[in-house]
C-alpha positions as a Markdown table, in Angstrom:
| # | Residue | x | y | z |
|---|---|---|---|---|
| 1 | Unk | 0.0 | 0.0 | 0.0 |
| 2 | Unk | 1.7 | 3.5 | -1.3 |
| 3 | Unk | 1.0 | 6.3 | 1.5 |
| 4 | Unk | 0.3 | 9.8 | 0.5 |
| 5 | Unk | 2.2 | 12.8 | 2.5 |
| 6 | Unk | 0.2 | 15.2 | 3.7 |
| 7 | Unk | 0.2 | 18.5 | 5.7 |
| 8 | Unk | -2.6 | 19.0 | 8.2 |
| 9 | Unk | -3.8 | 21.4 | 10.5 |
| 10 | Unk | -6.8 | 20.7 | 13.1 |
| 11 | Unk | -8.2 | 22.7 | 15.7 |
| 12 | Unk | -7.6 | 21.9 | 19.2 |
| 13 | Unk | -10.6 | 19.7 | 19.8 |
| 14 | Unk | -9.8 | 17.4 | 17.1 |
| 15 | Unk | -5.9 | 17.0 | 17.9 |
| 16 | Unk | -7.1 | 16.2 | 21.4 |
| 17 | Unk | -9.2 | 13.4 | 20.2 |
| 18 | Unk | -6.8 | 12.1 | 17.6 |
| 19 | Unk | -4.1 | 11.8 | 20.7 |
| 20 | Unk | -6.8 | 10.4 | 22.7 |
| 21 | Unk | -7.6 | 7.4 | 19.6 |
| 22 | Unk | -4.1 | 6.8 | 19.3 |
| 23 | Unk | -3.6 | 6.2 | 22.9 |
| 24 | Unk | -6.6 | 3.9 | 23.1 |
| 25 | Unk | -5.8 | 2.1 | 19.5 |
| 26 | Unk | -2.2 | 1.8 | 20.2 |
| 27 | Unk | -1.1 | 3.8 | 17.3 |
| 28 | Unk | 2.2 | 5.7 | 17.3 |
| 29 | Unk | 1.9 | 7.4 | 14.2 |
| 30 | Unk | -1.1 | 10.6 | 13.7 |
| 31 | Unk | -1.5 | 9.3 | 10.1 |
| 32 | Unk | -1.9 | 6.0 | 10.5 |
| 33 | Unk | -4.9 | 7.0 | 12.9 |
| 34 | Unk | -6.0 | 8.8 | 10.6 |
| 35 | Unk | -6.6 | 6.1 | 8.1 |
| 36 | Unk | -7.9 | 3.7 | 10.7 |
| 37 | Unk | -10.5 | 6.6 | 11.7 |
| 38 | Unk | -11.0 | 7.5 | 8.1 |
| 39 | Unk | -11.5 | 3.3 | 7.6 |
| 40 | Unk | -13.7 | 2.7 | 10.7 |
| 41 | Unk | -16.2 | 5.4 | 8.8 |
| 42 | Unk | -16.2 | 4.0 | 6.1 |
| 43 | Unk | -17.1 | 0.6 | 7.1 |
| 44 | Unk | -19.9 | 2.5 | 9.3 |
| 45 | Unk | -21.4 | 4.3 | 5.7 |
| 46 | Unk | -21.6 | 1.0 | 4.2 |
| 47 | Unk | -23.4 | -0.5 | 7.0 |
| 48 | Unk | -25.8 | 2.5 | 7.1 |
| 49 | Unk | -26.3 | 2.0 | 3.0 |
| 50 | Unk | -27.2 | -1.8 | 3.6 |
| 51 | Unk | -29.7 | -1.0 | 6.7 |
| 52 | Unk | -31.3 | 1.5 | 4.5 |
| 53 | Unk | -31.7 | -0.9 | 1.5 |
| 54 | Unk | -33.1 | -3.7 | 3.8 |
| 55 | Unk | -35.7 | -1.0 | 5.0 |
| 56 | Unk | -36.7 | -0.2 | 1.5 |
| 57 | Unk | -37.0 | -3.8 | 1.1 |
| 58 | Unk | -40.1 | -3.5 | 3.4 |
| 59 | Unk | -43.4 | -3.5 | 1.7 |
| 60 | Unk | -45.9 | -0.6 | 2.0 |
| 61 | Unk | -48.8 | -1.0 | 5.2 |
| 62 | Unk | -51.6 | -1.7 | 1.9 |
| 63 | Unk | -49.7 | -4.4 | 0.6 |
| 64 | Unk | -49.2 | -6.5 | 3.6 |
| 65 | Unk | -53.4 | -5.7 | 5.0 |
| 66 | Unk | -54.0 | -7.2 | 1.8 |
| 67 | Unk | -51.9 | -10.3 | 2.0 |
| 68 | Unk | -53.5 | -10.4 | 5.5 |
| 69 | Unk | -56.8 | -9.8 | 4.6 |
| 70 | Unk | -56.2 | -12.5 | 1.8 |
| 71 | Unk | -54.8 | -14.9 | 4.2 |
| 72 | Unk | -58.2 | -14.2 | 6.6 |
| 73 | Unk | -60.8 | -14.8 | 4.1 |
| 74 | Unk | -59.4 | -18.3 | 2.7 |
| 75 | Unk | -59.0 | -19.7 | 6.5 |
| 76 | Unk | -62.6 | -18.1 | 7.1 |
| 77 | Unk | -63.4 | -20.4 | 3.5 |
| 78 | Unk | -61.9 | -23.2 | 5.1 |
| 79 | Unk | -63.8 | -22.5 | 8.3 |
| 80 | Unk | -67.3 | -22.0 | 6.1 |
| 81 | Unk | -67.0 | -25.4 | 4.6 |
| 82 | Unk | -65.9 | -27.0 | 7.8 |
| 83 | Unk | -69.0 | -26.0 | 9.2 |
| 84 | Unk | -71.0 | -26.7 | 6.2 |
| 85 | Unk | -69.8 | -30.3 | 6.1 |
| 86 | Unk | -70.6 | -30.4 | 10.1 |
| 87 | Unk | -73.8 | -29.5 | 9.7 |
| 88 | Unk | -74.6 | -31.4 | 6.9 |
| 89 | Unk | -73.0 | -35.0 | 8.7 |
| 90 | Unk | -75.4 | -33.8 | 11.7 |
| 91 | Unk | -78.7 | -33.5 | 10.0 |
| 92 | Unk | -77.6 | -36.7 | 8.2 |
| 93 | Unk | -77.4 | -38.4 | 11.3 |
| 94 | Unk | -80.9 | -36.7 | 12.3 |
| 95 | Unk | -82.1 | -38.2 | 10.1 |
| 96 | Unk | -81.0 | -41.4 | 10.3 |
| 97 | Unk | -82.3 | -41.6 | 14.0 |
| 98 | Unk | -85.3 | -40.1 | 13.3 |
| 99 | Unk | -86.2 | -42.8 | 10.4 |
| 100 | Unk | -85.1 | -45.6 | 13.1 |
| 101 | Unk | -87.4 | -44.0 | 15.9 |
| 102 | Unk | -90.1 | -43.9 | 13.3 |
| 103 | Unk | -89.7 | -47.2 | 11.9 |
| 104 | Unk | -89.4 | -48.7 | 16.0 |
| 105 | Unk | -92.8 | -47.4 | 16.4 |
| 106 | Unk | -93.7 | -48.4 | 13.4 |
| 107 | Unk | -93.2 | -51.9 | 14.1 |
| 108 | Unk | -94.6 | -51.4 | 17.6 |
| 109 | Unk | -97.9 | -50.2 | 16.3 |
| 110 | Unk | -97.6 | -52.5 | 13.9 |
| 111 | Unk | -97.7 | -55.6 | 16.3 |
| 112 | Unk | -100.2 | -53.9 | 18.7 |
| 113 | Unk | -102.3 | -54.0 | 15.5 |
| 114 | Unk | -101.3 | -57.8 | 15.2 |
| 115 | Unk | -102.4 | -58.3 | 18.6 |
| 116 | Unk | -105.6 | -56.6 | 18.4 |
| 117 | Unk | -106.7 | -58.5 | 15.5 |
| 118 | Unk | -105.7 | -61.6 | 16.8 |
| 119 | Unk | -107.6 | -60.9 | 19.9 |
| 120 | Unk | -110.5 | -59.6 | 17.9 |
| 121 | Unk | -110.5 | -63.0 | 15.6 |
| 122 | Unk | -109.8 | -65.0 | 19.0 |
| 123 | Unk | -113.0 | -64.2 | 20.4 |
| 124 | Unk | -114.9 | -63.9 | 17.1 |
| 125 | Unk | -113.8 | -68.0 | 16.2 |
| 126 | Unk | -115.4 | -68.1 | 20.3 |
């Protein structure tokens, strides 16, 4: 790496914290904490640039109610026909009992009838 000579002046502020850096950084030369300052931005910028391109990446509050609103209304679908199927099963069932109730009493009737006529035709052959 080729290093470029310079002449500098700062005010007394910024001398005092480029002696403070190099004392904390272990540097022994003003220019070479210079470059490490001038690096450390650098690297900072960049970061800076990426976090501002992974908030752009963000999609705008319309786009994601409508992917949400989307999502809702096929699980509430989903939910309809659940229901739909439940409630058709049940009234199957319903009726299913309800034809068996109907057809027990059906066949009770039917042999109370039975026993009445027989009765009947007892004591008419009397």
């Amino acid at each position: 790496m080729m290093k470029q000579r310079r002449m500098v002046s700062f005010d007394q502020k910024t001398d005092e914290y480029l002696q403070q850096y190099m004392k904390e950084q272990h540097v022994r030369f003003p220019g070479d904490a210079i470059a490490r300052i001038c690096l450390e931005h650098q690297i900072l910028k960049e970061e800076k640039q990426e976090k501002q391109k992974q908030v752009s990446t963000v999609p705008p509050v319309e786009e994601i109610v409508e992917v949400i609103s989307q999502r809702i209304n096929r699980l509430m679908e989903t939910e309809r026909l659940f229901l739909r199927n439940e409630w058709f099963c049940m009234e199957e069932s319903m009726k299913r009992s309800m034809v068996q109730v109907f057809e027990q009493v059906e066949e009770k009737q039917a042999a109370k009838r039975g026993e009445l006529v027989a009765a009947f035709l007892e004591r008419y052959n009397k």
